[in-house]
C-alpha positions as CSV (number, residue, x, y, z in Angstrom):
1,X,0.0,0.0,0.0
2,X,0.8,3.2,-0.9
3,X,1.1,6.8,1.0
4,X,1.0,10.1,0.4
5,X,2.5,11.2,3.1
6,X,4.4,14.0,2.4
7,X,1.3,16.7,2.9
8,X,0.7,18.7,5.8
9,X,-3.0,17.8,7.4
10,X,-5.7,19.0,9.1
11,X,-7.6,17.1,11.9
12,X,-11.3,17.6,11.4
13,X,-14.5,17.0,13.8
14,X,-15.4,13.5,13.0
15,X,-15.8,11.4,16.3
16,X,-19.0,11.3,17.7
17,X,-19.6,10.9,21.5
18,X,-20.5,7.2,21.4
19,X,-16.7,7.3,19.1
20,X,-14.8,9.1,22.4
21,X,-16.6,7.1,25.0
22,X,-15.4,3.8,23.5
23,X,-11.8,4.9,22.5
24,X,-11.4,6.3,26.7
25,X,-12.6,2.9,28.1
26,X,-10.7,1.2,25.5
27,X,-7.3,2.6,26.8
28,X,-8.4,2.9,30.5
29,X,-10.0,-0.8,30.9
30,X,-6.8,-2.2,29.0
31,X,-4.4,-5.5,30.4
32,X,-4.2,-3.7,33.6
33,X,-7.5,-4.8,35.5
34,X,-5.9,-7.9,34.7
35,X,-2.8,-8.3,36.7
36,X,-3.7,-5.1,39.7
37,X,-6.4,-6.5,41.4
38,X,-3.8,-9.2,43.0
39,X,-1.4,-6.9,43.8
40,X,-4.1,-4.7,45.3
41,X,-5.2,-7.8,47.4
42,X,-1.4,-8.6,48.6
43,X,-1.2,-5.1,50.1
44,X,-5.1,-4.0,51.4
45,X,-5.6,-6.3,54.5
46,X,-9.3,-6.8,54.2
47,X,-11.7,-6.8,51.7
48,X,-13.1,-4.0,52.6
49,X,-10.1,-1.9,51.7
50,X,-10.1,-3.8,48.4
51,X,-13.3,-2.1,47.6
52,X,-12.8,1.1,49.1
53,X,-9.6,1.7,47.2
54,X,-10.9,1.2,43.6
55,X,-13.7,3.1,44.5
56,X,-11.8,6.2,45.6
57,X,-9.5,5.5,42.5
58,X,-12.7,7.0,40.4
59,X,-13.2,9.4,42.5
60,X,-9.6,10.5,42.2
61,X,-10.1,9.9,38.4
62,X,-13.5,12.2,38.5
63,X,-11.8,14.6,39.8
64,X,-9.3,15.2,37.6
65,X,-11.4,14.2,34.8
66,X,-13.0,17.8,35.2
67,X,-10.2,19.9,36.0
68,X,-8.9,18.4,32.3
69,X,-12.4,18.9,31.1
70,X,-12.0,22.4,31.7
71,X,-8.7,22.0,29.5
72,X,-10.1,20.2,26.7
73,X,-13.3,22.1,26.3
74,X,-11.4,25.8,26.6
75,X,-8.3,24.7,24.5
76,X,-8.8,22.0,22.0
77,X,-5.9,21.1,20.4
78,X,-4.7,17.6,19.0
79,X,-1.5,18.1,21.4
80,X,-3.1,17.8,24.1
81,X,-1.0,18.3,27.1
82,X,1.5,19.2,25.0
83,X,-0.6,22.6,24.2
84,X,-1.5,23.2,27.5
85,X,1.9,23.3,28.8
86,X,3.3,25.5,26.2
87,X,0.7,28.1,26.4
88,X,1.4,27.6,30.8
89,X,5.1,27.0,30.6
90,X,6.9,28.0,27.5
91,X,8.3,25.4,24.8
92,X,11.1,24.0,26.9
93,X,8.5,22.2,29.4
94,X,6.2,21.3,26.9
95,X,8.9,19.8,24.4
96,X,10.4,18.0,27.2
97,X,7.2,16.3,27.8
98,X,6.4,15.4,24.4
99,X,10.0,13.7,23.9
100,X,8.9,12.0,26.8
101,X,5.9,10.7,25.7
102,X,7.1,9.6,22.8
103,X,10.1,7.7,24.0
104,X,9.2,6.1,26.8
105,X,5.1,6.7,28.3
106,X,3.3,5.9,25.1
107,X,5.0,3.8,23.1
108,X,6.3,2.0,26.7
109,X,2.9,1.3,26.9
110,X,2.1,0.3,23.4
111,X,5.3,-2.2,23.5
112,X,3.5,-3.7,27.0
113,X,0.3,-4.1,25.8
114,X,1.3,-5.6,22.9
115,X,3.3,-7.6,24.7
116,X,0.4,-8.9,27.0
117,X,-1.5,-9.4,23.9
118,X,1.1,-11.7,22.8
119,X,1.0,-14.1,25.9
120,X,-2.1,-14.2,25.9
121,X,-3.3,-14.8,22.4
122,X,0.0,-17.7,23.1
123,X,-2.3,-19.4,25.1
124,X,-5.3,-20.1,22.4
125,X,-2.5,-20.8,19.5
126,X,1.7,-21.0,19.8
127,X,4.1,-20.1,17.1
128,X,7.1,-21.7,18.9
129,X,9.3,-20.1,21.6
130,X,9.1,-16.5,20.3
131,X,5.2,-16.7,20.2
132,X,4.7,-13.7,22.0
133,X,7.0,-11.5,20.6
134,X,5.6,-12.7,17.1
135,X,1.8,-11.7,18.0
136,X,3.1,-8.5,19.9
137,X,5.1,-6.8,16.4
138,X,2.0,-9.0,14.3
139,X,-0.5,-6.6,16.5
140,X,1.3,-3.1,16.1
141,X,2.0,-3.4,12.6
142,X,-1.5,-4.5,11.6
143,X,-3.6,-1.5,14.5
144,X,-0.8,1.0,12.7
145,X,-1.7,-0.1,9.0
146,X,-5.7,-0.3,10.2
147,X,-5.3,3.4,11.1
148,X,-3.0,4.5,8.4
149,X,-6.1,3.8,6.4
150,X,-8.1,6.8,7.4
151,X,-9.8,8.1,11.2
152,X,-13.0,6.2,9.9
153,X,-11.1,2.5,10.1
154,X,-9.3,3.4,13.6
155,X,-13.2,4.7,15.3
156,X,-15.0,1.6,14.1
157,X,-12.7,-1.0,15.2
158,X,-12.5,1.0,18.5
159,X,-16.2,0.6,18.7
160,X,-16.3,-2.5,18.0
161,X,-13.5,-3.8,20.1
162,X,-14.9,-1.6,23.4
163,X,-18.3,-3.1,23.4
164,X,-16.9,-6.6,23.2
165,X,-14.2,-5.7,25.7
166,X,-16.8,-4.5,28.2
167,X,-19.0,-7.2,27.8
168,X,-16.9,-9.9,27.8
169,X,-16.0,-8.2,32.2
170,X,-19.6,-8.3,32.8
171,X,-20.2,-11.6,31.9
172,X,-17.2,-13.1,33.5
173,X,-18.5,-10.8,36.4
174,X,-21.8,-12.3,36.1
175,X,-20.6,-15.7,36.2
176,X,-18.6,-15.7,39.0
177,X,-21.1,-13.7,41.1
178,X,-24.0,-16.2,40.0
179,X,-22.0,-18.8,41.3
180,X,-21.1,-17.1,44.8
181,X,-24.5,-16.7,45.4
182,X,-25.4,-20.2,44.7
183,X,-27.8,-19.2,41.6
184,X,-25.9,-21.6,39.3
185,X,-24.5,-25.1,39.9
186,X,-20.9,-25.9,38.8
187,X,-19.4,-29.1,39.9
188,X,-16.0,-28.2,40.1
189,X,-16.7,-25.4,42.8
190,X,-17.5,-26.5,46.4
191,X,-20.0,-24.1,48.3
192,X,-17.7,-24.1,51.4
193,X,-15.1,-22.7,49.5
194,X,-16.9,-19.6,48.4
195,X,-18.2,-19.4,52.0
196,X,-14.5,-19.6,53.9
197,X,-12.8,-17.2,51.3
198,X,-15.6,-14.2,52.4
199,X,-14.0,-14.4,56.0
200,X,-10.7,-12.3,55.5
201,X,-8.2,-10.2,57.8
202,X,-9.9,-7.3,59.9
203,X,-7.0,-4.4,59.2
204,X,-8.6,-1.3,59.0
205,X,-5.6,0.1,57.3
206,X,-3.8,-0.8,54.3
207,X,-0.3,-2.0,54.4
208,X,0.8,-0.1,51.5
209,X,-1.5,2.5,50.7
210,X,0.4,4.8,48.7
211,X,1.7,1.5,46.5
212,X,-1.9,0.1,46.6
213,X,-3.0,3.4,44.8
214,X,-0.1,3.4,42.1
215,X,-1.2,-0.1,41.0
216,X,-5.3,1.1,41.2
217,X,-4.4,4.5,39.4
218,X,-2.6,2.9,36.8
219,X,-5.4,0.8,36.0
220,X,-7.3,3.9,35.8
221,X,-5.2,5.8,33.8
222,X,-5.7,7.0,30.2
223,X,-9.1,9.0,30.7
224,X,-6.5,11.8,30.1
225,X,-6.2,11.2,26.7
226,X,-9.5,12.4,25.5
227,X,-7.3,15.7,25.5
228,X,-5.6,14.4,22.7
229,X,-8.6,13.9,20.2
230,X,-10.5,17.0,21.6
231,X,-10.3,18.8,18.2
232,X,-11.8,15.8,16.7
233,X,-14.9,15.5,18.7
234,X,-17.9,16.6,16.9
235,X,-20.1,19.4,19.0
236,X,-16.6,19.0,21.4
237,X,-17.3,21.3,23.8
238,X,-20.1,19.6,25.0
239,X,-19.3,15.8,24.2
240,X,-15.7,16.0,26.0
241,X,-17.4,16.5,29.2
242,X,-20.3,14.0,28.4
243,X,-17.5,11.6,27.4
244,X,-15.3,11.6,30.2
245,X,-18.0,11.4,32.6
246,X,-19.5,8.6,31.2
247,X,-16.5,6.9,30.5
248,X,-15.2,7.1,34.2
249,X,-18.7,6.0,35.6
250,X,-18.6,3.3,33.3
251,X,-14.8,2.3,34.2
252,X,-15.6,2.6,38.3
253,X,-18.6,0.4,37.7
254,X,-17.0,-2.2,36.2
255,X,-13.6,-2.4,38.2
256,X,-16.0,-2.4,41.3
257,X,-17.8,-5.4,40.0
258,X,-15.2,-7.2,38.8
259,X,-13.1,-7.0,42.5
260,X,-16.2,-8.0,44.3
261,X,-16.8,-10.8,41.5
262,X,-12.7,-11.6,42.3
263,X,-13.5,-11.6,45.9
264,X,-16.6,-13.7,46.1
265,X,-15.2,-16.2,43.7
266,X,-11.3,-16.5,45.1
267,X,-11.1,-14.5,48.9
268,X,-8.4,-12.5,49.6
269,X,-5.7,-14.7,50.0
270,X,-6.1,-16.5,47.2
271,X,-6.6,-13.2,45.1
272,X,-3.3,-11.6,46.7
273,X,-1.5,-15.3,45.6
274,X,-2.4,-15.7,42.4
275,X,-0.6,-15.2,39.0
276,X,-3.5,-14.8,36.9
277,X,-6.0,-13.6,38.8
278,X,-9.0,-13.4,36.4
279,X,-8.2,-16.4,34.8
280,X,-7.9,-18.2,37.9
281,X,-11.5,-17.1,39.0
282,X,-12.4,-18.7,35.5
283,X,-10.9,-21.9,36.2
284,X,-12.6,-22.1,39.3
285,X,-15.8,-21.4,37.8
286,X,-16.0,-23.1,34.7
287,X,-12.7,-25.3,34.7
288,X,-10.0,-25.3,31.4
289,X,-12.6,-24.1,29.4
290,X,-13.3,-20.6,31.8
291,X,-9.3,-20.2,31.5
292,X,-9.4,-20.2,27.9
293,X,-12.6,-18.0,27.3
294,X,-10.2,-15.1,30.3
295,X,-7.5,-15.7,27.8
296,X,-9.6,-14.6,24.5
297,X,-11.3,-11.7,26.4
298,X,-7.8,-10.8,27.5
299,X,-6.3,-10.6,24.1
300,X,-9.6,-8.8,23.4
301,X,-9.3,-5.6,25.6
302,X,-5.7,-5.3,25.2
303,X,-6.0,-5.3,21.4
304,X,-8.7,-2.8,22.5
305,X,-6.1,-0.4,24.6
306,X,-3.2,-0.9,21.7
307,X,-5.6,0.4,19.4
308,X,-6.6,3.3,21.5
309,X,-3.3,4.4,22.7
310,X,-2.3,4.0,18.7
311,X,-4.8,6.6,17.7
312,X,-4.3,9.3,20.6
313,X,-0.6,8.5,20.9
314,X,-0.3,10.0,16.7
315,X,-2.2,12.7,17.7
316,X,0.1,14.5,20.1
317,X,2.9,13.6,18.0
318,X,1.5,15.3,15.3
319,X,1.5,18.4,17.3
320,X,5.0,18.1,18.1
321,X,6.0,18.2,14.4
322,X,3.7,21.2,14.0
323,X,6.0,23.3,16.6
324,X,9.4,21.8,16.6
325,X,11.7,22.3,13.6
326,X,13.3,19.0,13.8
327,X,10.1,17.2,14.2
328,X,8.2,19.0,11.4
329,X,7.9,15.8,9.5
330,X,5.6,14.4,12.0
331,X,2.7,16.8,11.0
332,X,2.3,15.0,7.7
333,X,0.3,12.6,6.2
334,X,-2.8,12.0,3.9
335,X,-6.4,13.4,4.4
336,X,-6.8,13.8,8.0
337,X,-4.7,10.7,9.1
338,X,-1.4,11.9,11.2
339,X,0.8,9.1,8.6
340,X,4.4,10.3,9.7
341,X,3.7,10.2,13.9
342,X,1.8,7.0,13.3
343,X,4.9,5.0,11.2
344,X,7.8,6.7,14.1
345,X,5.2,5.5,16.7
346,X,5.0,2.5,15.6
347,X,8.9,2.3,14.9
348,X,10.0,3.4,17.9
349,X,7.0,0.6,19.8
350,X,8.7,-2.7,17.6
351,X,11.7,-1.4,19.2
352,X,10.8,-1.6,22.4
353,X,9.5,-5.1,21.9
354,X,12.8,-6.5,20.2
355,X,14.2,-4.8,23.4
356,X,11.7,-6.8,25.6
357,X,12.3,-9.9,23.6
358,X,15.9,-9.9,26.3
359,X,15.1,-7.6,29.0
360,X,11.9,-7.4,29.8
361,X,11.3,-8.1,33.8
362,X,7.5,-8.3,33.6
363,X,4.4,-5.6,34.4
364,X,5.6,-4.5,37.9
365,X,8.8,-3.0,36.4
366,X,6.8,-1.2,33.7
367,X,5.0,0.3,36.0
368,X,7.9,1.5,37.8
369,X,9.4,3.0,34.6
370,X,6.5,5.0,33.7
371,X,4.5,6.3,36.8
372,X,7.3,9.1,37.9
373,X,7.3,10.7,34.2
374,X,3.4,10.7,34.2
375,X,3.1,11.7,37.7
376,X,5.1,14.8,37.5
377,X,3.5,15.8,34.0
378,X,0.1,15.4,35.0
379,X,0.7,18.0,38.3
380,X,2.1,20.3,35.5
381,X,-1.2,20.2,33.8
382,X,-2.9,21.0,37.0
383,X,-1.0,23.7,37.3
384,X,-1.3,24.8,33.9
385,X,-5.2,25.6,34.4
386,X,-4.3,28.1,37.4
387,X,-2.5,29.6,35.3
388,X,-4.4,29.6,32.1
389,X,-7.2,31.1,34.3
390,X,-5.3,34.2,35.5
391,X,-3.5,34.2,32.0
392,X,-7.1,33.8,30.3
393,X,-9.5,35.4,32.9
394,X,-11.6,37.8,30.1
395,X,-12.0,35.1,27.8
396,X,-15.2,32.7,27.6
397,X,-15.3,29.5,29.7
398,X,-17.2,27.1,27.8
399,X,-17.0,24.3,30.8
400,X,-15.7,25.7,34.3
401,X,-14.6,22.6,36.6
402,X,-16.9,22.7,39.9
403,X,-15.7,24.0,43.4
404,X,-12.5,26.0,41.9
405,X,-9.9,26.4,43.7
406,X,-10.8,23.4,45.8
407,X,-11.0,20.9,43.1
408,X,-7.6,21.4,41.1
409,X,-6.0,22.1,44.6
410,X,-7.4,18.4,45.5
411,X,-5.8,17.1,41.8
412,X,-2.3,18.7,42.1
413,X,-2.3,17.5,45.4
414,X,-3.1,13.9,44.8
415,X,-0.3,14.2,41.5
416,X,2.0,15.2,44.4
417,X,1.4,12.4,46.6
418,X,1.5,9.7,43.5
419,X,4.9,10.9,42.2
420,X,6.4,10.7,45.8
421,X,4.7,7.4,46.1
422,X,5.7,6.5,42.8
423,X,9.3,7.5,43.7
424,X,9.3,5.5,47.4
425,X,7.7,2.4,46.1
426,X,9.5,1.6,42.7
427,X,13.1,1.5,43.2
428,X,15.4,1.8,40.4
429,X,13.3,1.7,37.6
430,X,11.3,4.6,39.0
431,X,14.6,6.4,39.8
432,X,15.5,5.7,35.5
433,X,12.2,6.7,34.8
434,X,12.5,10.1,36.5
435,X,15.7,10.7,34.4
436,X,14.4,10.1,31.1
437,X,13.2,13.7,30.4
438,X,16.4,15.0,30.9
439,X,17.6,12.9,27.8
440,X,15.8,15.1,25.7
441,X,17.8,18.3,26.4
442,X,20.2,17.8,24.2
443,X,17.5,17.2,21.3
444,X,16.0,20.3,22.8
445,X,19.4,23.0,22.3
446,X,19.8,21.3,18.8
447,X,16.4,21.8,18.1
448,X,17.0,26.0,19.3
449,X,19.7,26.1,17.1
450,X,17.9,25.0,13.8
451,X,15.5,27.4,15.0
452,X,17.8,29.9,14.7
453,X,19.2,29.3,11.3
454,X,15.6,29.2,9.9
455,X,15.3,32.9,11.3
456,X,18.4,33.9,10.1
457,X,17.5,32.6,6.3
């Protein structure tokens, strides 16, 4: 196939609310859910805190859902974050952050999910010993070529892949809860099993609270991205803040049923033990055949998330070409498809995997190399609506985030607590994680100086 992809473009309004809904809780409800809720367990001393915790994670998420709904509906760019901290903090900050995104938070998380893909999708059919790594580069190349094809391709699938991703947790939800409560018979569950695991550990306090909420956040995380395809949204001053709601409600709901599903079906102990937590519930439920349906629903939603994080990673890398010289070549592409930031996406993500393919050390270590980065950026964009406030106070608000101050003062102060906590709780790989923006400085002189001789010419 052939591209033209030497054309500058111009996003247009073409994702409808149903469109942004699906592509949110496509990135948010991604392989995550599938590998926290143990580690949550292993650290939250009763069941209660279990639920408590994912709970307040969308409350935390609501929150800061509207403080970036203010962003998005006032200042709709494709860049994102990238926009609003150049017009809050200069070009330095806001180039700084999109190196970083594109070296190490998006495409790191493109490279994992497609990596969690792979071992999954391993599990229904095996190409040998580097099955994994050949499903993971399989899956990039074909979501990349699926959306190199035009917006229109990239939405539908999204669609599509959302409402089977959602389902598919419901049901397995269902199941599990049915059988708790005794409503079906399965012979390979015993009724004082179910009964035992309900009596847990009466700590009132988690052990780890601030790691509990790194692992529940990060399961959360990605509602931030509708930032990214704000200019896209059709009637997106409304629909933004329709979307995110919606989508966070829906993502709450379904992380709260699917714990209490965990809990009922496993106990705490066994939840906090296990490997594979959701397919383990499975097993338990329905035998080998539960284990294999977890392992095609999981291959489902992360192919749902790589998708997702595909189309909004391009977007804010189209943005950076648009304002940095030595980047320009990201703004190009064919009708209104971001080509250029999609193929060096998608480059830089197979990279990462043939990386993997020897180093890789699993989720936990992902995790660690990510969460400082995205911490510390995501209290710059709290910041950046103080300041775009005072900086913007005679301009129309379009959406005005409820309770200001209090509300952004309650974001930028949990931001604050989850980059300490994301510094305390991940070692080394949260200490190399913390230094990868400062690799892009010496892109960011050279990048000054081409500046330069443009002006001069």
């Amino acid at each position: 196939m052939k591209l033209a992809v030497r054309s500058t473009i111009a996003l247009k309004p073409t994702l409808s609310l149903i469109d942004t809904v699906a592509i949110i809780v496509g990135i948010v409800v991604g392989a995550s859910i599938f590998e926290t809720p143990s580690l949550v367990a292993a650290n939250a001393g009763s069941t209660a805190n279990v639920l408590l915790t994912w709970g307040l994670g969308g409350v935390i998420s609501l929150i800061g859902a509207l403080c970036y709904a203010e962003l998005a509906t006032n200042y709709p760019h494709p860049g994102g974050t990238y926009y609003y901290l150049k017009r809050s903090f200069g070009k330095a900050i806001a180039f700084l952050f999109a190196w970083t995104r594109l070296s190490v938070i998006q495409t790191g998380s493109i490279a994992l999910l497609a990596f969690v893909f792979g071992d999954y999708a391993s599990q229904l059919w095996r190409w040998g010993d580097f099955s994994s790594v050949i499903y993971a580069a399989i899956a990039i190349v074909f979501l990349t070529g699926l959306n190199l094809l035009g917006v229109r391709q990239g939405k539908q699938t999204q669609t599509l892949l959302a409402f089977l991703q959602v389902t598919g947790l419901i049901v397995i939800s269902a199941i599990a809860l049915a059988i708790s409560f005794s409503l079906i018979s399965v012979s390979t569950v015993e009724p004082t099993v179910i009964t035992t695991n309900l009596i847990q550990s009466d700590s009132a306090i988690p052990r780890n609270f601030g790691l509990m909420m790194v692992f529940i956040l990060l399961s959360y995380g990605g509602w931030n991205e509708a930032a990214y395809i704000s200019a896209e949204v059709r009637n997106g001053r409304q629909n933004i803040v329709k979307a995110l709601v919606w989508s966070i409600g829906i993502i709450t709901t379904l992380y709260l049923l699917i714990n209490w599903a965990l809990i009922r079906g496993l106990g705490l102990t066994q939840m906090a033990e296990s490997q594979a937590v959701v397919a383990d519930l499975m097993r338990l439920s329905l035998g080998e055949t539960g284990a294999v349906l977890t392992s095609l629903l999981v291959a489902i939603a992360t192919i749902c998330s790589l998708n997702a994080t595909i189309i909004t990673g391009a977007r804010a890398n189209y943005a950076l070409g648009q304002d940095v010289t030595i980047f320009a070549f990201l703004k190009r592409g064919h009708g209104n498809t971001p080509a250029n930031a999609l193929i060096l996406q998608a480059a830089i993500a197979l990279l990462l995997v043939g990386v993997g393919t020897f180093t890789r050390q699993g989720f936990e270590t992902m995790v660690d190399f990510t969460a400082p980065a995205f911490w510390f950026f995501f209290l710059l964009s709290g910041i950046s609506l103080f300041i775009l406030r005072r900086r913007d106070r005679n301009v129309e608000r379009y959406f005005s985030v409820p309770f200001y101050p209090l509300t952004p003062l309650m974001f930028c102060g949990i931001c604050a607590y989850m980059l300490r906590a994301s510094l305390v709780y991940t070692g080394w790989g949260g200490l190399l994680g913390a230094i990868v923006p400062l690799l892009g400085l010496p892109l960011l002189w050279w990048n000054l100086r081409q500046s330069e001789k443009v002006t001069i010419k």
